[in-house]
Backbone bond lengths (Angstrom), bond angles and torsions (degrees), N, CA, C in turn:
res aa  C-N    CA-C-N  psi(-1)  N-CA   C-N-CA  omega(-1)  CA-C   N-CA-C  phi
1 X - - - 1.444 - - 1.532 108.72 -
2 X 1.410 109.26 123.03 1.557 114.74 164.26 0.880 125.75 -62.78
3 X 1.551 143.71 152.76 1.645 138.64 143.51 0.888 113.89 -168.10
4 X 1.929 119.73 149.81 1.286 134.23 -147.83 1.543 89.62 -84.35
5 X 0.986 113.48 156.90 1.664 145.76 -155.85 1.320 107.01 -130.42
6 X 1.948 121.37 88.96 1.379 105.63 172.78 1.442 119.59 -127.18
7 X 1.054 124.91 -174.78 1.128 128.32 -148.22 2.056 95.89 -121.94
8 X 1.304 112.05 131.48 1.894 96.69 151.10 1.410 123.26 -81.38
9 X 0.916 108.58 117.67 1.563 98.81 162.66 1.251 130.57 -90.24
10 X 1.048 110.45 -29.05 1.882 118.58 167.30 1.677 126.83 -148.30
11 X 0.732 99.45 154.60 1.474 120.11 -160.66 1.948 117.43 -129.53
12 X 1.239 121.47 126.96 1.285 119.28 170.88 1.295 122.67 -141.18
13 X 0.851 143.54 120.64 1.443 134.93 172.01 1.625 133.14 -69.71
14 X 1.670 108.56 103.11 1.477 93.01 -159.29 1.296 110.65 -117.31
15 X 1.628 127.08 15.66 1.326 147.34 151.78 1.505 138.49 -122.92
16 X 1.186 126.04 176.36 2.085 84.42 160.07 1.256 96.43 -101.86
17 X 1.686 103.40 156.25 1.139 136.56 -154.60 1.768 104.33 41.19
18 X 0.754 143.05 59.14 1.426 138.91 165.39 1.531 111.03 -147.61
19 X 1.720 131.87 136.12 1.316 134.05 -157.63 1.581 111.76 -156.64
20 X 1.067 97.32 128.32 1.524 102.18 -177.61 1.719 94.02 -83.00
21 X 1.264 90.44 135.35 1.428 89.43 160.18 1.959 132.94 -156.90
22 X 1.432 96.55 127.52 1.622 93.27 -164.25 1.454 124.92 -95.98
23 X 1.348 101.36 160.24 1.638 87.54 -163.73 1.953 93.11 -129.95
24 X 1.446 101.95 176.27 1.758 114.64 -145.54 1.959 84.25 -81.21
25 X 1.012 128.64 -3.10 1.333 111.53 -177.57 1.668 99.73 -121.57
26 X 1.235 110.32 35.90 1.568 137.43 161.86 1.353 130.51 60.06
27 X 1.690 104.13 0.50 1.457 112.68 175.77 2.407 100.11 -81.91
28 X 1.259 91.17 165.64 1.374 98.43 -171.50 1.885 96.19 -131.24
29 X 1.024 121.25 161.00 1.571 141.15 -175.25 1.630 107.04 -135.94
30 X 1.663 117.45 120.07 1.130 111.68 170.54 1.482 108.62 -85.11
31 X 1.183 142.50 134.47 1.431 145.50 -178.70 1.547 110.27 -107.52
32 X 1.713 123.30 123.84 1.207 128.06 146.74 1.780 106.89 -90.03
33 X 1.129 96.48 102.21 1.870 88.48 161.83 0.989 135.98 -91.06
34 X 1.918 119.81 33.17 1.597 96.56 -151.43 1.991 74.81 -101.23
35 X 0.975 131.43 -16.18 1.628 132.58 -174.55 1.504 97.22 -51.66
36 X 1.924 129.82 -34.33 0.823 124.08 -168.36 1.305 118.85 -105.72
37 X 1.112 131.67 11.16 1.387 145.14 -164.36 1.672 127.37 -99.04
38 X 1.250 98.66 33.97 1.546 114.33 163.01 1.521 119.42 -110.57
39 X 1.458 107.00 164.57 1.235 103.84 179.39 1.889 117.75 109.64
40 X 1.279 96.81 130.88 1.690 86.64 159.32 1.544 158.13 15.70
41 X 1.912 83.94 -71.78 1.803 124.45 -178.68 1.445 96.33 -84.48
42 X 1.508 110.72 -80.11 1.369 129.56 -164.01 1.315 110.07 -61.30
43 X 1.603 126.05 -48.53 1.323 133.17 -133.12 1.309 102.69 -75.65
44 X 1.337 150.55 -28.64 1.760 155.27 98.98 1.452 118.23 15.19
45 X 1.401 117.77 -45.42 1.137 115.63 179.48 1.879 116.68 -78.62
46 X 1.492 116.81 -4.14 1.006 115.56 147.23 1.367 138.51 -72.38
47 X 0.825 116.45 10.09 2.150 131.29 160.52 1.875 92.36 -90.74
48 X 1.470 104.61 103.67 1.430 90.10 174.70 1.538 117.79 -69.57
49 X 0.907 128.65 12.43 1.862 128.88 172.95 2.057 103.04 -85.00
50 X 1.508 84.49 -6.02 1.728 84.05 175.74 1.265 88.02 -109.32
51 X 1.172 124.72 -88.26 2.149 122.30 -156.95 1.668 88.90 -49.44
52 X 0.972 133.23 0.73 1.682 107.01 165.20 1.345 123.32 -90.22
53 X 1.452 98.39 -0.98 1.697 118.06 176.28 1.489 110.47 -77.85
54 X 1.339 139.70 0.27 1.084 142.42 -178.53 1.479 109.21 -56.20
55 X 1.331 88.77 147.95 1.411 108.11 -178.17 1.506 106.74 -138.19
56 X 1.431 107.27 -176.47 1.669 122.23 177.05 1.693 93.16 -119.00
57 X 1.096 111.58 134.51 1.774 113.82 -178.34 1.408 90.71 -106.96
58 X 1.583 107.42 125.27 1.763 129.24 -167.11 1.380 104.84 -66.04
59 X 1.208 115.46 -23.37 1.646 109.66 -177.19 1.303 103.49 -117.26
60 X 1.209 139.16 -52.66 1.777 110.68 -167.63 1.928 90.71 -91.16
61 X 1.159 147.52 30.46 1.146 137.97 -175.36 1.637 134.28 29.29
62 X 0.822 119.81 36.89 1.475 130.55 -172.93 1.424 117.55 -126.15
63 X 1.194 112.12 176.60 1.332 110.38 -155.51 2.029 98.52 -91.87
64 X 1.847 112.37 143.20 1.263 112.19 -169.95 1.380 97.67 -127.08
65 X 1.609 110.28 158.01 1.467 104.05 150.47 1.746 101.68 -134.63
66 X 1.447 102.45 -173.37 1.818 94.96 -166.62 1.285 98.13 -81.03
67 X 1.695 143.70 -18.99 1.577 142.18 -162.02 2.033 101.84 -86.09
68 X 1.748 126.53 19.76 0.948 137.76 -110.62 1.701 132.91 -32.77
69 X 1.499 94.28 62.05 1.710 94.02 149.01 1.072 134.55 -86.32
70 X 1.485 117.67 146.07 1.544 141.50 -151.37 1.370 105.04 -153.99
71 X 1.297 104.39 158.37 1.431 125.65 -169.44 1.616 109.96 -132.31
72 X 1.560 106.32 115.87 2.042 98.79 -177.32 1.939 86.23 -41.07
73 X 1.377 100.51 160.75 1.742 113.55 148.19 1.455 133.16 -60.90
74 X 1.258 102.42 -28.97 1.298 131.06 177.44 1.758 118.62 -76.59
75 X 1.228 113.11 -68.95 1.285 105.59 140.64 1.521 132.24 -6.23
76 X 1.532 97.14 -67.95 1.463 109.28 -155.46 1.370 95.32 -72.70
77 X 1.575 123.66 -52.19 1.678 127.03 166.23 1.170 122.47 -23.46
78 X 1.377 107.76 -62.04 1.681 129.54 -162.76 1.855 90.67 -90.90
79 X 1.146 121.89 25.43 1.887 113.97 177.40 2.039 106.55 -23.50
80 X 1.528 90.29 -83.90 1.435 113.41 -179.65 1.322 108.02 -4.95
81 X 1.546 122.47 -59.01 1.076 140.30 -127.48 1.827 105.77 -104.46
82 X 1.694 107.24 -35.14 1.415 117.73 160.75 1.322 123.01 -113.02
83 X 1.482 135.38 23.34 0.970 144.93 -168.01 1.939 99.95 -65.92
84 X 1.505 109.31 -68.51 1.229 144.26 -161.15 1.687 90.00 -54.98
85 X 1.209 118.75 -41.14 1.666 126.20 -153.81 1.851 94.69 -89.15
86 X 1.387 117.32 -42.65 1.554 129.68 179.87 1.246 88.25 -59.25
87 X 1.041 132.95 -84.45 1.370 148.24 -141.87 1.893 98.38 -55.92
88 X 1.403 106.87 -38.90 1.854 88.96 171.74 1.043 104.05 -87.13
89 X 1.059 135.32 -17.71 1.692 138.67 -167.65 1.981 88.91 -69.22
90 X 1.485 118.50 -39.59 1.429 104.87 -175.15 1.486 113.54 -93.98
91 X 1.381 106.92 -30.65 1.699 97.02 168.65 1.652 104.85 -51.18
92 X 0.985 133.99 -79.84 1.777 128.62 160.49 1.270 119.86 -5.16
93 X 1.309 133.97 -30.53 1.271 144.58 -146.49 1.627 77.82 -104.14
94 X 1.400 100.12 -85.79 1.501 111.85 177.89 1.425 134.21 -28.08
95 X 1.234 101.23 -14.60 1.600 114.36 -169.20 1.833 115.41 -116.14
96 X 1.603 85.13 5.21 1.070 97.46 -174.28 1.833 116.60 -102.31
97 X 1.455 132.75 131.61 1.601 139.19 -155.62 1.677 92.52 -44.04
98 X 1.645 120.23 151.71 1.697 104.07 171.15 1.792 111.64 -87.28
């Protein structure tokens, strides 16, 4: 299976939990993450003094935070497209014993 391979290049935060974010073949994705923010990895990144810790990681280009959650690039590009599928993947998460 093929697939395009992109990169973030920038990142801003223009809600809480919500992030613009652009990628090297120049389209950008506005992101609400709070649908995805359960769980283990993620579920931390709902204290916004954490998801405001985001970063761009210099070598695989994608989006970081310091607890290390990450997002493929691809993913993050194609949002629209896995939004609906994340979002049960974390109600599950959430519903799950800690």
């Amino acid at each position: 299976m093929n697939h395009p391979i992109y990169k973030v290049r920038s990142v801003k935060i223009i809600a809480p939990h919500t992030l613009q974010v652009g990628f090297d073949d120049g389209t950008e994705q506005t992101i609400d993450f709070r649908p995805v923010l359960a769980g283990e990895l993620y579920g931390p990144l709902m204290a916004l003094p954490v998801f405001n810790q985001v970063q761009i990681d210099p070598e695989v280009h994608t989006l970081v935070w310091p607890n290390g959650a990450d997002f493929d690039p691809a993913t993050l590009h194609d949002w629209p497209q896995h939004a609906n599928a994340l979002a049960a993947c974390a109600r599950e998460w959430a519903s799950q014993p800690a």
